[in-house]
C-alpha positions as CSV (number, residue, x, y, z in Angstrom):
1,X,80.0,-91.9,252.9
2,X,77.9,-93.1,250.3
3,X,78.1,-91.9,246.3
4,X,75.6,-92.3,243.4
5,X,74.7,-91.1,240.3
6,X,70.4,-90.7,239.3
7,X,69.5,-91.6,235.8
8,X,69.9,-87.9,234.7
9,X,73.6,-87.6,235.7
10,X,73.4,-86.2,239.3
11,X,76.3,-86.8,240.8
12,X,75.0,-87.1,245.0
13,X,77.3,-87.6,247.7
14,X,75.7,-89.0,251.4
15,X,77.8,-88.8,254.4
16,X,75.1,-90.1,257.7
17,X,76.0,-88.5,261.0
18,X,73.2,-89.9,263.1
19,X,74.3,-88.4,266.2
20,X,73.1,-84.9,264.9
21,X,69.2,-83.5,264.5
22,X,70.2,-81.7,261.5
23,X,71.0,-81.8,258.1
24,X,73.3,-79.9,255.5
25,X,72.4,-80.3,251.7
26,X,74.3,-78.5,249.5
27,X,74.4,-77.7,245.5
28,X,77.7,-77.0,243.4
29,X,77.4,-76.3,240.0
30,X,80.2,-75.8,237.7
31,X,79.9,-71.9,237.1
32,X,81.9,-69.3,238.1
33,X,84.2,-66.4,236.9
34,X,87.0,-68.3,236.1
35,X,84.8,-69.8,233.1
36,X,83.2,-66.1,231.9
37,X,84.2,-64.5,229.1
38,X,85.0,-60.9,229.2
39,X,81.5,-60.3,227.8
40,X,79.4,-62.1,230.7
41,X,81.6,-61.5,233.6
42,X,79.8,-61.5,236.8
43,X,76.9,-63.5,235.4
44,X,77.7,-66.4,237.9
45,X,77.4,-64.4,240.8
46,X,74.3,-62.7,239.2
47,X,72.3,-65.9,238.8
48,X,73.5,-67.0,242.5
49,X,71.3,-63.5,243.6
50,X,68.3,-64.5,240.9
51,X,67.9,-67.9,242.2
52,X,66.1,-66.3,245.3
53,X,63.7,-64.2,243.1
54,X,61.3,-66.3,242.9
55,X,61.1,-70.1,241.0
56,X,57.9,-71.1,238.5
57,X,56.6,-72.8,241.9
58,X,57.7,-69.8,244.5
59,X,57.9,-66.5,245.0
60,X,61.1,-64.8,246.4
61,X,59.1,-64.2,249.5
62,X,57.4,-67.5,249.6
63,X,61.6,-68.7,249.5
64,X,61.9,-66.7,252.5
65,X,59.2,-67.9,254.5
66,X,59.0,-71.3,254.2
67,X,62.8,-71.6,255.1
68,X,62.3,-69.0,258.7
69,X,59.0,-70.9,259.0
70,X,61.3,-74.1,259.9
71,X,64.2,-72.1,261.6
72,X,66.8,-72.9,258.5
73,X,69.6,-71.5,257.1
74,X,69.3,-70.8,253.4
75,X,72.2,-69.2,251.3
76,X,74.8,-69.3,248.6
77,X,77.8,-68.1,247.2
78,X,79.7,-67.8,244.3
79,X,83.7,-68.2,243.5
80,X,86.2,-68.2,240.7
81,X,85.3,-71.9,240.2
82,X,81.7,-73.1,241.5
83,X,78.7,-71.1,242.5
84,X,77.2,-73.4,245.8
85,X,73.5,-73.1,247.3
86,X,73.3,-74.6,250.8
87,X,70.7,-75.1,253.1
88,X,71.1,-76.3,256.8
89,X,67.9,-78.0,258.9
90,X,66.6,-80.1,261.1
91,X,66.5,-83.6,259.8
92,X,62.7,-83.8,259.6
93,X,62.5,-80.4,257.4
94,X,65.3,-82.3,254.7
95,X,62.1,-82.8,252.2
96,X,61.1,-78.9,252.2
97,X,64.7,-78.1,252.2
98,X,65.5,-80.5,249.4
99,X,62.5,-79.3,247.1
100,X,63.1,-75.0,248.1
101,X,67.0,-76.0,246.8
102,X,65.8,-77.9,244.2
103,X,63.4,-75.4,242.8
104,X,66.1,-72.4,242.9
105,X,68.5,-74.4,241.2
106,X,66.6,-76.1,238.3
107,X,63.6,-73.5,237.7
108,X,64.3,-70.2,238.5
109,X,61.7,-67.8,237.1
110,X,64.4,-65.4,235.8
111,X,61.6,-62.2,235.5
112,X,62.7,-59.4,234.0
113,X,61.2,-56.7,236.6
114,X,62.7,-59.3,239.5
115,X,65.9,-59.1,237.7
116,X,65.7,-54.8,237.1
117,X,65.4,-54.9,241.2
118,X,67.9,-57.5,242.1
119,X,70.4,-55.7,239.4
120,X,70.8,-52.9,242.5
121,X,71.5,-55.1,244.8
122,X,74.6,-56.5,242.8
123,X,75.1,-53.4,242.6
124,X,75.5,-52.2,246.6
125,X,77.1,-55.0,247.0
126,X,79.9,-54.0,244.3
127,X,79.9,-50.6,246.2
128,X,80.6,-52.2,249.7
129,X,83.3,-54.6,248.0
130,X,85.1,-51.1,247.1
131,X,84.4,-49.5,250.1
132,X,86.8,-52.3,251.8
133,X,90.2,-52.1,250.8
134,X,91.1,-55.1,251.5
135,X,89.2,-56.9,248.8
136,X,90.0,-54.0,246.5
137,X,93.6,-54.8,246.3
138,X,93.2,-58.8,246.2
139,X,91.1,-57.6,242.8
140,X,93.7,-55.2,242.0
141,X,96.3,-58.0,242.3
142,X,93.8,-60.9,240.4
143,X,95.0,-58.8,237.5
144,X,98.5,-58.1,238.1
145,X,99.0,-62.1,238.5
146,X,96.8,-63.5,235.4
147,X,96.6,-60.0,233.3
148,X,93.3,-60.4,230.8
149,X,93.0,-63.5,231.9
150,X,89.7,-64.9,233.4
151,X,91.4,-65.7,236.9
152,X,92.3,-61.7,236.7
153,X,88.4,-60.6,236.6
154,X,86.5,-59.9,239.6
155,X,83.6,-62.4,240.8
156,X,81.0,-59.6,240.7
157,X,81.9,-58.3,237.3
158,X,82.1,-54.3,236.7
159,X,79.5,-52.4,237.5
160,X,78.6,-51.3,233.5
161,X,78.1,-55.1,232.7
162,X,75.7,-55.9,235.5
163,X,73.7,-52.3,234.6
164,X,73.4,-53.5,231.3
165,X,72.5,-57.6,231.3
166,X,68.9,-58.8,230.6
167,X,67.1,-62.0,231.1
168,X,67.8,-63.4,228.5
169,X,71.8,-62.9,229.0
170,X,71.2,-64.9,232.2
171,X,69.1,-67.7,230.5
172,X,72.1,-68.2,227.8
173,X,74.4,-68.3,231.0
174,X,72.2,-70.8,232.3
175,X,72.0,-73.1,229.1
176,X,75.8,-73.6,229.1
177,X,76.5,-74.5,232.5
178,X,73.3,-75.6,234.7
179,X,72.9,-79.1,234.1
180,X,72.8,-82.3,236.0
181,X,76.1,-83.3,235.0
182,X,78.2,-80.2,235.8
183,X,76.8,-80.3,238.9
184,X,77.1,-82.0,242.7
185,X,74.8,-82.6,245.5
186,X,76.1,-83.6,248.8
187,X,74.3,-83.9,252.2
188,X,75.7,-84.6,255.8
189,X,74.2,-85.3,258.7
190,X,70.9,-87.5,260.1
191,X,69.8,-89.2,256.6
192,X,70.0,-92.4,255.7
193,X,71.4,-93.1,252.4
194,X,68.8,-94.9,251.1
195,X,66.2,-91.9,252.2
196,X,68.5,-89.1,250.6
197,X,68.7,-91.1,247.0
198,X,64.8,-90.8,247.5
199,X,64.6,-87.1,248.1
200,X,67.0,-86.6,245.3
201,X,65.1,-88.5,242.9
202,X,61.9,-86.9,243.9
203,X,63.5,-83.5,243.4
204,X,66.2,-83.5,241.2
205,X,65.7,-86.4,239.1
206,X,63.7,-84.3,235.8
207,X,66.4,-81.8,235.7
208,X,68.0,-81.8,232.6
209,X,70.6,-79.2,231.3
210,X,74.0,-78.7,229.4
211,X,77.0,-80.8,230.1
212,X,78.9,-77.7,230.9
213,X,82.9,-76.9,229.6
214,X,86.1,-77.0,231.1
215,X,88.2,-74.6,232.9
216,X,90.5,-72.6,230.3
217,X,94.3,-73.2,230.1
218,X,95.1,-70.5,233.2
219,X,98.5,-69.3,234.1
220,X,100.5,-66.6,235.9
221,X,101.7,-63.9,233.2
222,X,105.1,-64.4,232.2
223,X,106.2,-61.0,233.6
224,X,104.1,-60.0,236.8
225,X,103.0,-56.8,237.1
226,X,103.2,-54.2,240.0
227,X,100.1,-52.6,239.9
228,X,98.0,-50.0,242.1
229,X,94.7,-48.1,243.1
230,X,93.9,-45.1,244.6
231,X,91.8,-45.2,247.5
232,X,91.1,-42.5,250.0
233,X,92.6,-44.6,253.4
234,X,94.4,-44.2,256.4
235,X,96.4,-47.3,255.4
236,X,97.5,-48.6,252.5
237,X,97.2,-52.3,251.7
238,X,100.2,-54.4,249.9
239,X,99.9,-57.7,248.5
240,X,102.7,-59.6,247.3
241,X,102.4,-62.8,245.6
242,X,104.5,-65.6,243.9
243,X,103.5,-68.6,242.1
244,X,102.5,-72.0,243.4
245,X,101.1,-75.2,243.0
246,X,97.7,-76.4,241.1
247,X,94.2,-77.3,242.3
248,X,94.7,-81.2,243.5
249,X,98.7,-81.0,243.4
250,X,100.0,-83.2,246.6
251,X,102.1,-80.2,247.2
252,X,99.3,-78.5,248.4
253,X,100.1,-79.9,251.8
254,X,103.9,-79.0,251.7
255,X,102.6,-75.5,251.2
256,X,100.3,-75.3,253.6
257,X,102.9,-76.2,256.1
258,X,104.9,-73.8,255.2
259,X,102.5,-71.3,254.9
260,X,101.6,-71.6,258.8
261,X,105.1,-71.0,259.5
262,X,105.9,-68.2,257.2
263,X,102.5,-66.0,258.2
264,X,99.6,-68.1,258.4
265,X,98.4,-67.7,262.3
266,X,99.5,-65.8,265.4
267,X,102.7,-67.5,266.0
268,X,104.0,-67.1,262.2
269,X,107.5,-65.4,261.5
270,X,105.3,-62.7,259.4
271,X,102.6,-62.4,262.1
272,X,105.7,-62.3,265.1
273,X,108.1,-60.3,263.7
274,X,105.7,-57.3,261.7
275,X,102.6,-56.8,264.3
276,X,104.3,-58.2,267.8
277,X,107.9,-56.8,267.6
278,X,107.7,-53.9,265.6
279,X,103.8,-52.9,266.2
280,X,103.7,-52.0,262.1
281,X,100.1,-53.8,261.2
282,X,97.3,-54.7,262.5
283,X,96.5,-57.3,259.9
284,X,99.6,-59.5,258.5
285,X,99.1,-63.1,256.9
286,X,100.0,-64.9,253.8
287,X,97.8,-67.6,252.0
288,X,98.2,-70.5,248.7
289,X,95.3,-70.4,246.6
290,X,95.0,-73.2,244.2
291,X,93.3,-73.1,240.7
292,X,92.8,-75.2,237.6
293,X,96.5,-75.6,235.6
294,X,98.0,-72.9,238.2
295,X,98.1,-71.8,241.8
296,X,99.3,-68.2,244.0
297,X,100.9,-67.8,247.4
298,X,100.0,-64.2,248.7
299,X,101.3,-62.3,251.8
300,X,98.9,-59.5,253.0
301,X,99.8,-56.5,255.2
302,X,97.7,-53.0,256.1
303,X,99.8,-50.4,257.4
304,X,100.8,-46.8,257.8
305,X,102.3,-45.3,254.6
306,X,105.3,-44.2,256.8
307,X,105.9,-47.9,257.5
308,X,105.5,-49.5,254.5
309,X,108.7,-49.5,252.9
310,X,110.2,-51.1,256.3
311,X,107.3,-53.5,256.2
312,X,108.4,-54.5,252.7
313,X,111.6,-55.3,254.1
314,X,111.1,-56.7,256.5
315,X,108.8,-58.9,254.6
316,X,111.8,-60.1,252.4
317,X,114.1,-60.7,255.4
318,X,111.6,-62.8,256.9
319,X,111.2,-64.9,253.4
320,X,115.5,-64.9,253.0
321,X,115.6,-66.1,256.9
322,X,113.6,-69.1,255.8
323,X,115.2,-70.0,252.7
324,X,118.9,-69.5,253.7
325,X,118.0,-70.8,257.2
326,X,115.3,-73.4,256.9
327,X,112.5,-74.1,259.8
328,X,113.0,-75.4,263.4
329,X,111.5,-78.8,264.2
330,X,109.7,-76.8,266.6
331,X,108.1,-74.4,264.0
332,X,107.4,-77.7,261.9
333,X,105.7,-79.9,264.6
334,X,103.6,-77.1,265.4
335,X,101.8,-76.5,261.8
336,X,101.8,-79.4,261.0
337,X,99.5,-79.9,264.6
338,X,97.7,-76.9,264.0
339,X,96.7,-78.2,260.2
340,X,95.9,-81.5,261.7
341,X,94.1,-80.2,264.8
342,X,91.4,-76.9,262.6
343,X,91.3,-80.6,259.9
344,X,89.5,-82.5,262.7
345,X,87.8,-80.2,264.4
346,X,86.4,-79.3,261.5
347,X,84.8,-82.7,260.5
348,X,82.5,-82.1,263.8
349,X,80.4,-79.8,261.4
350,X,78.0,-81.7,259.4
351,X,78.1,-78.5,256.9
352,X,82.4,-78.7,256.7
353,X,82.0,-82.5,255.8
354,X,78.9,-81.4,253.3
355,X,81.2,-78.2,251.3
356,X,84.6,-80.5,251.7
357,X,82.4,-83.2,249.9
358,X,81.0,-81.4,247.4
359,X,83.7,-79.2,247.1
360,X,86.1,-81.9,246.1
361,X,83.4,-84.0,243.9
362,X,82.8,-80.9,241.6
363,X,86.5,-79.4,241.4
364,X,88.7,-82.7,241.8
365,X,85.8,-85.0,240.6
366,X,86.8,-87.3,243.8
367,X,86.1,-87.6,247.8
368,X,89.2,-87.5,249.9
369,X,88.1,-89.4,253.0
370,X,89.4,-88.1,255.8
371,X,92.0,-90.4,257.0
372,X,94.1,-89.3,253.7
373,X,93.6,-86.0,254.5
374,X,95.2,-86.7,258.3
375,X,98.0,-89.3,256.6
376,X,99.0,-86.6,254.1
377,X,99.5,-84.3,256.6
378,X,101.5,-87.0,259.0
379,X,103.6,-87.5,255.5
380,X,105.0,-84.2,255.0
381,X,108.6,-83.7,255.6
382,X,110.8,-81.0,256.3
383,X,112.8,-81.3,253.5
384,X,109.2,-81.3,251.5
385,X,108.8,-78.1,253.4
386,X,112.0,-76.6,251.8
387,X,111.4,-77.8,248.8
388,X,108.2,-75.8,248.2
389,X,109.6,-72.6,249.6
390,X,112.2,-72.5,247.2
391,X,109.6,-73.7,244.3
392,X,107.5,-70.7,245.3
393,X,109.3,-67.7,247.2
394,X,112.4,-67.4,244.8
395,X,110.0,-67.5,241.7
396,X,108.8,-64.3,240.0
397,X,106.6,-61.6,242.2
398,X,103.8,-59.6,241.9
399,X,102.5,-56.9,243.4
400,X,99.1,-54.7,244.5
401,X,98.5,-51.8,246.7
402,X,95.8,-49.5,247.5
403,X,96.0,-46.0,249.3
404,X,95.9,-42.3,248.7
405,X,98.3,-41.9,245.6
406,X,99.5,-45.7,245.4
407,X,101.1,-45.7,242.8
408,X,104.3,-43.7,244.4
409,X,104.6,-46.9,246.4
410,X,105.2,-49.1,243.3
411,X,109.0,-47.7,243.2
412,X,109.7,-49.3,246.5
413,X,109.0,-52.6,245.4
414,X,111.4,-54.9,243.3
């Protein structure tokens, strides 16, 4: 892997996998919910949509074209931290993918009657968001865990925002956070280093723009909330979730041991004990996410409102279990395989090394090379393991659900 900067700032990442006929290039840029205001939430993921609207060199159907024209993949997406825009080719297209990415980024047109149309598809896409439950009540729960902070507003924003931002909303957006040096460029796959630095020079080099700003001070609220929404379902889905560690913490890897163990794949306590034994959900799992300053651990279930209070329980005798009990060698030799084993697998995808570079470079402003990834891992102990459950699942809770008339539910949870 190779790493330079061009003379305006651009931070560009290289890692050459000859053995491939493609390429991944990817852009991060510094932008995303966790750094809106209440006033301009959902203007990351709006300007993600308007960067394929058209550019001052393209139209949004010349975008389209040119990339099916090559067989391509062209997209983007937008989180809490970054919005990303990603394109995957064969190596000889890299110079048309490099300039249609490069365009979209650092001169979108940003036309007002573009903008009216794209505004409904935000829209429907809100819509289908709260047609699935399932991301309702993560949304639900953002809140419950950071209250009026910006980690508890949605990516899309509310549907009265997007109806009413203009152009010129999304150009003031723009100004404060698209910019060479709040933003990453990585590419993976058959390039040369020496050709890439040329591409991105051709391309990227006369973008200028802001500096960008710093993620907010962000932390759980000091009393979490239980909170609910009604939704017309057959099931109704619970989230619970405690604190845990920050973005770039070396407990990350404690946690995501234990997290395998406690409900994080098919042979998890959670996953064993709630869908195999007692046939109560469907879907059961837990996930850490990990943020600027602060971090959550979440367990998910859907079920049956008849079942829910015994999935509850069960859910906290599974959690006691651990803590009064510990884990078997057995249980820890196995996630600590299966981390190890999805880690290098996934390094076989030129677009997993292109996001896990870029990804790092913009949030943790280094490169983990992989060995350290596979030696932190090895590292972890069982007493490490221990630690971090009783760091994380004795600490304070909070809780979401969503069903018909959730908020009866909130009573059976402590």
């Amino acid at each position: 892997m190779e790493k330079f900067t061009l003379q305006n700032g651009l931070t560009v990442l290289v890692e050459p996998m000859p053995y491939l006929r493609s390429v991944s290039l990817g852009v991060w840029v510094k932008a995303g919910s966790m750094l809106e205001s209440r006033e301009e939430n959902g203007l990351s993921h709006f300007m993600e949509h308007m960067a394929f609207k058209g550019t001052e060199h393209r139209t949004a159907r010349q975008i389209a074209e040119e990339m099916d024209c090559i067989g391509g993949q062209l997209n983007a997406s937008t989180s809490k931290l970054c919005t990303n825009y990603y394109a995957k080719v064969i190596d000889e297209d890299l110079p048309l993918a490099a300039d249609i990415l490069a365009d979209m980024v650092c001169r979108p047109a940003l036309d007002e009657e573009e903008l009216n149309k794209e505004r409904g598809v935000v829209l429907e896409e809100i819509a289908m968001v709260e047609d699935n439950p399932e991301d309702v009540v993560y949304d639900v729960l953002a809140e419950a865990v950071f209250g009026q902070q910006s980690l508890g507003q949605t990516i899309l924003g509310p549907k009265e925002k997007i109806a009413a931002y203009t152009a010129k909303d999304l150009r003031a957006f723009r100004q404060r956070h698209y910019g060479p040096q709040n933003a990453v460029v990585a590419l993976a796959g058959n390039v040369e280093a020496s050709r890439a630095r040329e591409l991105m020079e051709q391309y990227f080099g006369s973008w200028q723009g802001a500096a960008g700003e710093e993620f907010p001070q962000a932390t759980a609220i000091p009393e979490p909330k239980k909170l609910s929404r009604d939704k017309d379902t057959e099931q109704v889905h619970l989230c619970v979730s405690f604190r845990s560690h920050e973005m770039g913490s070396d407990q990350v890897y404690p946690t995501a041991v234990l997290n395998n163990i406690l409900g994080g794949g098919m042979s998890s306590r959670l996953f064993q004990r709630i869908r195999e034994e007692l046939g109560m959900a469907y879907t059961v799992y837990s996930g850490p996410s990990s943020y600027p300053h602060c971090g959550e651990f979440t367990v998910y279930a859907a079920t049956s409102p008849r079942h829910l209070k015994t999935v509850l329980e069960q859910m906290d005798i599974e959690i006691k279990k651990l803590l009064d009990g510990g884990v078997t060698e057995k249980e820890f030799q196995m996630s600590k395989a299966q981390l190890k084993g999805s880690f290098i697998l996934g390094l076989e995808s030129a677009y997993n090394r292109m996001s896990a570079l870029g990804h790092n470079q913009i949030l943790l402003n280094r490169v983990i090379p992989p060995e350290d990834t596979i030696a932190a891992i090895e590292k972890v102990t069982m007493e490490d393991v221990m630690a971090s459950a009783q760091t994380i699942l004795t600490g304070p809770r909070a809780y979401a659900v969503v069903g018909r008339k959730a908020e009866k539910y909130l009573s059976a949870m402590r």
